[in-house]
N, C-alpha and C positions, 0 to 999 in steps of 0.2 A: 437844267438837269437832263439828263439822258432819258429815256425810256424806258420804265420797270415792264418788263414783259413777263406775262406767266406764262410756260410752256405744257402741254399735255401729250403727251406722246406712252405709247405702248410699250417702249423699248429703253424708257426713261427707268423703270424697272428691273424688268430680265437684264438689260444690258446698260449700266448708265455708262460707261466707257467708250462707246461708240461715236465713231467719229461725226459730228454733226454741226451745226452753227452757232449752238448755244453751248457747247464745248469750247469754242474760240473764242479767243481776245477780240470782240467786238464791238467793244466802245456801249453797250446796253446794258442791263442789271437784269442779268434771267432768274424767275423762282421757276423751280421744276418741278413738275407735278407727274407722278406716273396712273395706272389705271389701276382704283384699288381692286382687290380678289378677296373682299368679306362673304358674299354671297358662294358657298358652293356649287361647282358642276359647269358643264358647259352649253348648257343648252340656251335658247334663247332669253330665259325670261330670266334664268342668272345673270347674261350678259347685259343684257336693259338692265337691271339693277343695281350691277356693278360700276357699271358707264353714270348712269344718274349721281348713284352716291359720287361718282369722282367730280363729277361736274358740281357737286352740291356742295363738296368740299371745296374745291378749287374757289368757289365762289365765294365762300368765307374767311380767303387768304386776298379777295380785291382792297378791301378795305385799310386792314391789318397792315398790305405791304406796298400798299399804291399804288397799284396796278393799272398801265396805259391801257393793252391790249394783250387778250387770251389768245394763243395760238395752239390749234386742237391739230394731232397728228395723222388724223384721216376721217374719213366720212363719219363714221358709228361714232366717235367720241365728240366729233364736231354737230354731231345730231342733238347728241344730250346737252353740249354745253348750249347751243342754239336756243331749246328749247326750256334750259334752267334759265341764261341769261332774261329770255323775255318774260318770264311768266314773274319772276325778280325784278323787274325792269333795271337791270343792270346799264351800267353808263359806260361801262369797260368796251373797246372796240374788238370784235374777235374777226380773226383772220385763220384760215381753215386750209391748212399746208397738204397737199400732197393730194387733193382731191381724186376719185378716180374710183368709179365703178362699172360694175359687171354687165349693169344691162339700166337704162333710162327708167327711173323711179314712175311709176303708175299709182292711180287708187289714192288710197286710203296712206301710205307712204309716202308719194309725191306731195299731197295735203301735207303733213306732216312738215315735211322737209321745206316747202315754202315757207310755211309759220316761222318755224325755228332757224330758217336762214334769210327771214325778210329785212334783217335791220344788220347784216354781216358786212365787216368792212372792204374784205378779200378775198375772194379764192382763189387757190393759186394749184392749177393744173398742170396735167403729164404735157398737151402736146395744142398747140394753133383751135385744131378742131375742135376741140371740147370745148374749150370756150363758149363756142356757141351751141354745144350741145347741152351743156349744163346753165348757159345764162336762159336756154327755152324751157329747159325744165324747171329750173328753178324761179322764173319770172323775174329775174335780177338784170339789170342792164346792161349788157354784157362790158364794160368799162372794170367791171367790177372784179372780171374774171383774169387772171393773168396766170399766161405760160411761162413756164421755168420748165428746164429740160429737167427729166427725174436726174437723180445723182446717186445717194447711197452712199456706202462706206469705204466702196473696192478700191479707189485710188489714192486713199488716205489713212488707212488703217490696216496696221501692220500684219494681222490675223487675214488680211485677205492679200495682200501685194507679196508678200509671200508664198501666197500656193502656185501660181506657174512653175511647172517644172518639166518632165520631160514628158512629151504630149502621148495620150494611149491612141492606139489604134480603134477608136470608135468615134460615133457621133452623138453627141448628146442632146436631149430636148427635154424642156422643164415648160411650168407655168400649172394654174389649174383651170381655171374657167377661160372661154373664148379659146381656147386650143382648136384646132382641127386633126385631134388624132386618128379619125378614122385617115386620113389624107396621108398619115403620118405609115400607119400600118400598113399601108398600099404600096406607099414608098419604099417601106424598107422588105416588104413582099418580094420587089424586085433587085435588090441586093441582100440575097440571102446571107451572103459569105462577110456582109459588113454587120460587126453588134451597133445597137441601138441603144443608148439607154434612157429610160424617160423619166423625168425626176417630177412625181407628181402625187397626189392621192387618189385614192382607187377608187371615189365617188366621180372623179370627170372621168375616168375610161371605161365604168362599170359598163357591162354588154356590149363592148367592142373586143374584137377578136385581134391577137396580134399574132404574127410568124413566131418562129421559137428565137430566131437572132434579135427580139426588141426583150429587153428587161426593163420592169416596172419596179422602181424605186421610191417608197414615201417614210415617211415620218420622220426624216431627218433634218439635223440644224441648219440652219444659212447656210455658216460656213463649210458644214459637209457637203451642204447642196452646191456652193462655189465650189468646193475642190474638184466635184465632177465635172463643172464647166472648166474650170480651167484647164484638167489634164487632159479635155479631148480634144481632137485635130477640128474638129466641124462642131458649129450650133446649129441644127437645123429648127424653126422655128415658124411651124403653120401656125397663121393667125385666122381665127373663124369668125373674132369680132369685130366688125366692123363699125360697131356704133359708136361705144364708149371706151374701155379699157383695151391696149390694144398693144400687149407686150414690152412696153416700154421700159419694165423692170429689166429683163431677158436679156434685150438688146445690149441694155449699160453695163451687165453681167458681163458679155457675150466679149465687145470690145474694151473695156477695163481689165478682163484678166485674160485678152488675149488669143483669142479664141474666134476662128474665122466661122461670121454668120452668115448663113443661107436663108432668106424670110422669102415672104408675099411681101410687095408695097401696101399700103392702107393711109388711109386718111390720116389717122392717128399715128403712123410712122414717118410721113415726110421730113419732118423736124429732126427726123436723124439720121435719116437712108441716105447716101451718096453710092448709088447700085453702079457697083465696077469701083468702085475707090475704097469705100469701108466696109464694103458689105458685097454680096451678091442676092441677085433676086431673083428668083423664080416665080414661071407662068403656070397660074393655079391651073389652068385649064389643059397644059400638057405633061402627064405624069412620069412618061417614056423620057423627056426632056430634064425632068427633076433629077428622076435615076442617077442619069450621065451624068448632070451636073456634078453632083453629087459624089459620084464615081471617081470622076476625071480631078476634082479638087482634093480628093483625101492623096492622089495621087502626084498632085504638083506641089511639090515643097517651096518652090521659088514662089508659084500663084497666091499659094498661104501668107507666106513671108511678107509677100510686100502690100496685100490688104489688110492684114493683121495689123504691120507697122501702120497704114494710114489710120485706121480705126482707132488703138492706142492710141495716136495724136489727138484726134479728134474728141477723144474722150480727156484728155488731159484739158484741151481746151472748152469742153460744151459742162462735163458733169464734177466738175469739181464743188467742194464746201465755197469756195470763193463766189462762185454762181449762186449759193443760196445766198451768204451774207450779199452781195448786191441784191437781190431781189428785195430779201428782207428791207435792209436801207430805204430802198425806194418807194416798199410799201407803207415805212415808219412817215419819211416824209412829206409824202402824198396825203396819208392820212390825216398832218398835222398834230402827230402827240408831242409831246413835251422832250426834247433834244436839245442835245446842246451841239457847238457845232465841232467837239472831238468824238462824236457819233457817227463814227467815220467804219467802211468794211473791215477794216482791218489792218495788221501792219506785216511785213510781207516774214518778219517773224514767225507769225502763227498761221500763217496761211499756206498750205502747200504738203503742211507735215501733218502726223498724228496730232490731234486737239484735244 
């Protein structure tokens, strides 16, 4: 028999139409769990409670529906399930999708997060690096930890392949934490005469100063947040973190709908930079140099044109749903759950379109 996998995701919820792997014909038996919201408010000790109960729940559908392996949609929900499964001594395999945080867990949290991720069957991270930066944190071998390039929805979901259209004359830059926006308002200091727009919340740029040409954009949906990436000619995209999380959303944003990126190189970028072919990359260290980059590219249609097309490509090939279902597969396999052998990624019917 194939694989009952329960899934826990955020977006299972707000959005269950989105294009993802357990939306496709994938030869496994997904039950879908989303994050309940019994608990009012958003502050922290709502969110731990809300996260629990859903882990607490989920756990009472192992039994009921037979459940190989729990797959949690990111860190905070794979914490609670971490931490219900063991204390349960659950027998179910969990596997922890899309791993990726803001700064290496310390204290009293790092404790925490070894307990509840000591008997995990996979994590599966943004970028090479992490791997071993999350198998030191977390004490786990690093065998354990596997890269998959991030993906998202942009290539395969009609709400987003849709918004390119006719590009504005500005440059855009998003993300919240790990930004370098003081670097960013420097930058665009020196093109006054180019708008800026920065898609972000006002808690990373609090007490930073911008020019009057940067506009500070938040509380808007994905998709409005795409629309801005796509209709600008340039992503300009300072990276300040160099340890763990390290823009890897931005990027697939950046090349998926089209949109020529200007970054830093990072550890945690190599796995997608090809600098002069998908991307351009700038020297943190000279600002004067950024500018003109900067300048000289909103002003080359043809230089746009034809790293845009490579990027496009590359995106077609590195972040598509077909890259999760192989990863998935291989972690099903590896792991030894219960398969049959038409547990297969897919068939090229359902692969490529909306899911």
């Amino acid at each position: 028999m194939t694989a009952n996998i329960c899934t826990i995701f955020e977006h299972t919820r707000t959005d269950p139409n989105r294009s993802t792997f357990y939306n496709c014909a994938s030869g496994y038996r997904f039950v879908k769990c989303s994050v309940s919201h019994v608990v009012p408010g958003r502050n922290r000790v709502s969110s731990f409670l809300n996260l629990t109960l859903t882990a607490l729940l989920c756990r009472a559908r192992y039994r009921k529906h037979k459940i190989d392996i729990v797959i949690s949609g990111d860190p905070r929900i794979a914490l609670a399930v971490g931490i219900v499964n063991r204390l349960t001594r659950a027998r179910v395999k969990h596997v922890v999708w899309d791993f990726n945080t803001h700064q290496i867990y310390q204290g009293l949290k790092r404790s925490v997060a070894r307990f509840a991720f000591r008997d995990v069957g996979r994590i599966v991270v943004y970028s090479n690096h992490e791997k071993q930066v999350y198998s030191t944190m977390l004490n786990l071998p690093v065998e354990k930890v596997v890269f998959k390039h991030y993906t998202g929805p942009y290539l395969e979901d009609e709400r987003y392949t849709d918004l390119p259209g006719q590009k504005g004359d500005y440059v855009v830059s998003g993300g919240f934490s790990g930004r370098n926006y003081r670097h960013l308002a420097a930058v665009a200091a020196r093109l006054r005469d180019v708008p800026f727009v920065v898609l972000t919340y006002p808690e990373a740029v609090r007490g930073l100063s911008f020019p009057p040409n940067v506009r500070i954009i938040g509380g808007i949906s994905e998709v409005e947040y795409c629309r801005y990436v796509a209709n600008a000619k340039l992503c300009f995209l300072p990276l300040a973190n160099k340890e763990t999380a390290n823009g890897q959303i931005a990027i697939v944003q950046a090349m998926a709908l089209k949109t020529l990126l200007v970054t830093n190189l990072t550890e945690g970028t190599k796995d997608y930079l090809l600098p002069g072919h998908n991307c351009l990359v700038y020297d943190e260290e000279d600002m004067p140099a950024t500018a003109e980059m900067i300048r000289a590219t909103l002003a080359d249609d043809r230089l746009r044109e034809r790293i845009v097309c490579n990027a496009h490509r590359y995106a077609t090939e590195h972040f598509t749903i077909r890259h999760d279902l192989e990863t998935l597969h291989e972690i099903v396999e590896t792991m030894g759950s219960r398969t049959s052998a038409d547990a297969r990624v897919g068939t090229p019917s359902t692969i490529g379109r909306v899911c």
